[in-house]
Residue, then its C-alpha position, 0 to 999 in steps of 0.5 A: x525523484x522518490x522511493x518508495x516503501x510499504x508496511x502491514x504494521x499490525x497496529x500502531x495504536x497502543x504502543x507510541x514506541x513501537x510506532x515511533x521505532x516503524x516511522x523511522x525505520x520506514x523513512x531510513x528506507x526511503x532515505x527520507x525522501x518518498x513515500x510510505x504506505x501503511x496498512x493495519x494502523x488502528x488510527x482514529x480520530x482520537x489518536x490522529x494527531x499522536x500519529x502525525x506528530x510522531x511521523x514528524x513535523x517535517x513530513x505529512x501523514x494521511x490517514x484513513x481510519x478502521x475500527x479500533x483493533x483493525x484495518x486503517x491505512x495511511x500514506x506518509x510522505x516525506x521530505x521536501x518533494x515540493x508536491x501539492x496535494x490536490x484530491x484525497x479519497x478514503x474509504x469509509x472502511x479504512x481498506x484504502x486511501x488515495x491521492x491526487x497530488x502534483x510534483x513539478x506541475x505533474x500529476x501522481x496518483x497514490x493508492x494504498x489498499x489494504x485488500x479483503x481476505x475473501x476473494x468475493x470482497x477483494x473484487x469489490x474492493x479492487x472495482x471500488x479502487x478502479x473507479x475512484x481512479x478512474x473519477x480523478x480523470x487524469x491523462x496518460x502521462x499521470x504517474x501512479x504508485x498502487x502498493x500495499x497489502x493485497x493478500x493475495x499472490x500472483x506466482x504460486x511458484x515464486x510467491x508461495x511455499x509451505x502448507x495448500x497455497x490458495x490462488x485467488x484466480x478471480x482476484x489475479x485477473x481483476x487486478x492483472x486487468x487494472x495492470x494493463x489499464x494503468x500500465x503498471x508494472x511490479x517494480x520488484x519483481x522486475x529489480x528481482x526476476x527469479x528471487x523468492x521473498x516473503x512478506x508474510x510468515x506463519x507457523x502452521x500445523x503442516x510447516x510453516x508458511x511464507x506468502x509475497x502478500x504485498x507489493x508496489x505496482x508503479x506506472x511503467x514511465x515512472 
């Protein structure tokens, strides 16, 4: 029905070529049919429209604004999926955006998070999500797509090499804890039982480090 792809872009406010050359590089990977989810955008009202134009006149772009020089997150959506967009939740600190939206007469939820680097705030944040979720009130058969930056990984082993890897226990087992209420699923994880991939690289005195920080949980129907 959908793809669906996710990206720490670092900013997309001062360059118009860089953001440009990410739009399409992003929608090439969904074959211009899906979703794209965005983190670190640095949109704001004043750029808003620069940002939906370059993402294309045929597609919709939802942002949810952070401060000049950090956070933002966006959802984009593109092509002909037929979809209404019935509820969108933002958060006022630009850590996440949400959507209510129908496909066919059904029910998705979209979730984008741009997760906190403090385990403290990565609870907050992740209540702050389940409870808007959980306010939309919807059935058992709503497909939902939760993807971003969760900064944060879950397999020490798989997810996590070079330097002293930090597990964030307390988040593993909030979030584990929404898995298993949603019914959700990691859907590459999956497609890709035993692969070592990073989506975060850092030089760093003791070598240098790779984390999966990000990820795309989609209801195990979907």
């Amino acid at each position: 029905l959908f793809n669906v792809t996710t990206n720490n872009v670092k900013g997309l406010a001062t360059s118009r070529t860089k953001r440009i050359k990410i739009f399409l590089h992003l929608q090439s990977i969904i074959k211009h049919l899906g979703f794209v989810f965005l983190q670190e955008t640095h949109s704001s009202d004043s750029n808003a429209n620069k940002f939906k134009r370059d993402f294309g006149k045929d597609n919709e772009l939802f942002l949810c604004h952070g401060a000049s020089n950090a956070c933002g997150v966006a959802i984009g959506i593109c092509g002909d999926l037929g979809h209404t967009v019935k509820t969108e939740i933002k958060d006022p600190g630009g850590r996440y955006i949400i959507l209510h939206i129908t496909i066919g007469g059904i029910d998705y939820i979209l979730a984008n998070i741009y997760n906190e680097n403090r385990q403290k705030d990565q609870l907050k944040l992740l209540d702050k999500v389940d409870n808007h979720i959980n306010s939309l009130g919807l059935g058992v058969d709503v497909g939902i797509v939760l993807a971003g930056d969760f900064n944060f990984y879950f397999d020490k082993n798989l997810e996590a090499t070079g330097g002293n890897p930090e597990t964030k226990n307390q988040s593993i087992a909030k979030f584990l804890s929404m898995k298993e209420k949603y019914d959700l699923c990691d859907i590459w994880r999956i497609r890709n039982e035993n692969k070592k991939r990073y989506t975060f690289r850092q030089r760093h005195f003791t070598g240098f480090l790779q984390r999966r920080l990000d990820y795309i949980f989609i209801s195990n129907h979907l």
